[in-house]
C-alpha positions as CSV (number, residue, x, y, z in Angstrom):
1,X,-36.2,-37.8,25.3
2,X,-32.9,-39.5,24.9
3,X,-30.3,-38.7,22.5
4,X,-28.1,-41.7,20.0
5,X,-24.5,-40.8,20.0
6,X,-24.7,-40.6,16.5
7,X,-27.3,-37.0,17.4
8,X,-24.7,-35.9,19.7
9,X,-21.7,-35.8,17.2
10,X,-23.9,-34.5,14.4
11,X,-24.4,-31.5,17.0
12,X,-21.3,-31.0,18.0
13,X,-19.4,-31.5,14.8
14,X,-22.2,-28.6,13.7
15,X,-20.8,-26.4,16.5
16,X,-17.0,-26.9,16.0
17,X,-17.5,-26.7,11.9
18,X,-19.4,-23.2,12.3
19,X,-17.2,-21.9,15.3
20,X,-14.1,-23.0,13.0
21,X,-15.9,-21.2,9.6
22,X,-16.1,-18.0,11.6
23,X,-12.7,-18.0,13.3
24,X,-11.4,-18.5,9.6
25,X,-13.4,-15.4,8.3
26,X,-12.6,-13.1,11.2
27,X,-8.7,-14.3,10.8
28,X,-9.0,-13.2,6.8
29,X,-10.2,-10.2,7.4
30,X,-8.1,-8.8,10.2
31,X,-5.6,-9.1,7.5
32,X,-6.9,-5.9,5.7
33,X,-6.7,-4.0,8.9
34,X,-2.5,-5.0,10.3
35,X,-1.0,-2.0,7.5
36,X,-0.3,1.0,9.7
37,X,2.7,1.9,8.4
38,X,3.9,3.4,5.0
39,X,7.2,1.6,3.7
40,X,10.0,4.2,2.7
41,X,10.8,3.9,-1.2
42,X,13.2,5.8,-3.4
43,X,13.0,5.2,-6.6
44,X,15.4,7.0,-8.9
45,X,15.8,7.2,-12.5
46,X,19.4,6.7,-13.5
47,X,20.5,6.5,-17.0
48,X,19.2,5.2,-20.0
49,X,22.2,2.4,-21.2
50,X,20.7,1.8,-24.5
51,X,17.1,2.9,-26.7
52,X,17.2,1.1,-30.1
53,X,15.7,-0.2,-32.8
54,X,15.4,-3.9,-33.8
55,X,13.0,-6.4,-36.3
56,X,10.7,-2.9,-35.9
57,X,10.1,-2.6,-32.7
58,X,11.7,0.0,-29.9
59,X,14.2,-1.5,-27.1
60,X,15.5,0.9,-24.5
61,X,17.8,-0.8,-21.6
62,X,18.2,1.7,-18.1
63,X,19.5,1.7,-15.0
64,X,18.2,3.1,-11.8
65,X,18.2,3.2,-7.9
66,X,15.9,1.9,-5.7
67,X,15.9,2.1,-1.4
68,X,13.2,0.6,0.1
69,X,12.6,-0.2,3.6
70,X,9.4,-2.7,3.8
71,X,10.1,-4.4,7.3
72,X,6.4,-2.8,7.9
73,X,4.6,-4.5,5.9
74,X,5.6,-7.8,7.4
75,X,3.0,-9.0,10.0
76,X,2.1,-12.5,11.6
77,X,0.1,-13.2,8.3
78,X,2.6,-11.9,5.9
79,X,4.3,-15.0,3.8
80,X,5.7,-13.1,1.2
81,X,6.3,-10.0,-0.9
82,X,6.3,-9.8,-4.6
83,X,7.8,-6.4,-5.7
84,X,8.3,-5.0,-9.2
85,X,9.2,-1.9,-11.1
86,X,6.7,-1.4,-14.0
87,X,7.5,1.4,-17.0
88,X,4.4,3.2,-18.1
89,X,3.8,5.4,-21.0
90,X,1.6,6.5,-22.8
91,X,1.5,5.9,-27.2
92,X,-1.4,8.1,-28.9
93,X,-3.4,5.8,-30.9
94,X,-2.9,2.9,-28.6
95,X,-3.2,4.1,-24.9
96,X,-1.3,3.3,-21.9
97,X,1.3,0.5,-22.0
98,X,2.9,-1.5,-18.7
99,X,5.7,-3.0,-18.4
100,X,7.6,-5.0,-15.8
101,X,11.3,-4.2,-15.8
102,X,12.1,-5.9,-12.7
103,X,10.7,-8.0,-9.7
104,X,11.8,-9.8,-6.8
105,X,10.6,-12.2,-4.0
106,X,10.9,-11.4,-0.6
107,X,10.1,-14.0,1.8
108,X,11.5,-12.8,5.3
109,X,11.6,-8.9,7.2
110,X,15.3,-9.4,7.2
111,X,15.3,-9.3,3.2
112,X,12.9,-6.8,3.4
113,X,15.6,-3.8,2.9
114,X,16.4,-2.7,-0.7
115,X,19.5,-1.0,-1.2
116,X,19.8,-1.3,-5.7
117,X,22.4,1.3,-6.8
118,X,22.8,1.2,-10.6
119,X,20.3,-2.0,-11.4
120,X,19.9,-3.0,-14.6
121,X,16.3,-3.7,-16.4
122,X,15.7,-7.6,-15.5
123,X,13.9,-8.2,-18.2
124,X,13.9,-6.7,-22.0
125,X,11.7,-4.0,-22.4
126,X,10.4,-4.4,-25.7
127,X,7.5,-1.8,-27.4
128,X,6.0,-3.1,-30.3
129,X,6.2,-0.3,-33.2
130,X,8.5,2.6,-33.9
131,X,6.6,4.9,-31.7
132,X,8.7,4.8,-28.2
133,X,11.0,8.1,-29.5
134,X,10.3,11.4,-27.5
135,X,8.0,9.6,-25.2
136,X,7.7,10.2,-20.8
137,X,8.0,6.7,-19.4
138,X,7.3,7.0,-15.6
139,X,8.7,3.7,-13.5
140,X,6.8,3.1,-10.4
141,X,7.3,0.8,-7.7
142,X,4.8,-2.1,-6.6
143,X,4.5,-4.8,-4.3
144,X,2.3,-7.7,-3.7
145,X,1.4,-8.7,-0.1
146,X,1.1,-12.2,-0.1
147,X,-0.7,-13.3,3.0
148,X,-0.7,-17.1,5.1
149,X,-4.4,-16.2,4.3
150,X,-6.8,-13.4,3.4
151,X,-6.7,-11.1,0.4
152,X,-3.8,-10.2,-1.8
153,X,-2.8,-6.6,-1.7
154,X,-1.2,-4.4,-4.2
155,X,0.2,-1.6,-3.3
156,X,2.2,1.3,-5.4
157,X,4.8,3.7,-3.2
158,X,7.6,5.8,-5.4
159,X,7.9,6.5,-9.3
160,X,10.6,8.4,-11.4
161,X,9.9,9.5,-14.9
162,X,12.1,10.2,-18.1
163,X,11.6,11.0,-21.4
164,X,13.5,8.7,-24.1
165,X,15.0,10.6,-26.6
166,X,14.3,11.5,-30.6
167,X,16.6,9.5,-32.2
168,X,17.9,6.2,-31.5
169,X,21.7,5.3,-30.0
């Protein structure tokens, strides 16, 4: 029995094509298992600049400190790291609210060392309503590992909570 040429690259483009397909899966999921290493975060409330009221709804501006050290969680199939600092709290009535008061990209282990003393919200945290006054908000730090290829993982490491106060200033 004689094989065409046309038989024998069928065959052995089937080979290389499932050889590649499982060298692709195995590569993707070794991903989940290169995190041995906690990151060291410090989060720390500082002081809260501003809590107002404006067109009915609450505005609150803070400041706070933030170490982190996340060289280890940079691997061969790290590209990038998205990290942010959301403020949660809870309104009765409505149920828990998030919001991101800051992020940042981090695309190399040599950026990956946070040293923020006295940061400022990023972005204006805004509450819809009247009902922010006398309220815990908790900020907690999060990052996104953003892998050459696999999954993306979320991760959550440090919080510091405060309570806004009765009246506005």
């Amino acid at each position: 029995m004689t094989h065409t040429a046309l038989q024998r690259i069928h065959t052995y483009l089937g080979v290389l094509l499932t050889t590649m397909g499982l060298l692709i899966l195995a590569n993707s999921l070794s991903g989940l298992y290169l995190d041995h290493e906690e990151p060291k975060v410090d989060l720390q409330f500082k002081e809260l600049v501003r809590f107002n009221k404006h067109d009915g709804e609450d505005n609150y501006l803070i400041q706070f400190d933030l170490m982190a050290d996340l060289r280890p969680c940079f691997n061969w199939n790290v590209k990038q790291l998205f990290v942010y600092i959301t403020a949660e709290y809870e309104i009765p009535n409505r149920g828990e609210s998030k919001t991101v008061v800051w992020d940042h990209i981090i695309k190399s282990e040599e950026e990956a060392n946070l040293m923020l003393v006295g940061q400022r919200n990023k972005y204006y945290t805004t509450d819809y309503g009247t009902e922010l006054r006398d309220q815990k908000v908790t900020l907690k730090f999060n990052w996104n590992v953003m892998g050459w290829n696999g999954f993306l993982r979320t991760k959550t490491a440090g919080e510091s909570s405060f309570t806004l106060p009765k009246e506005y200033y």
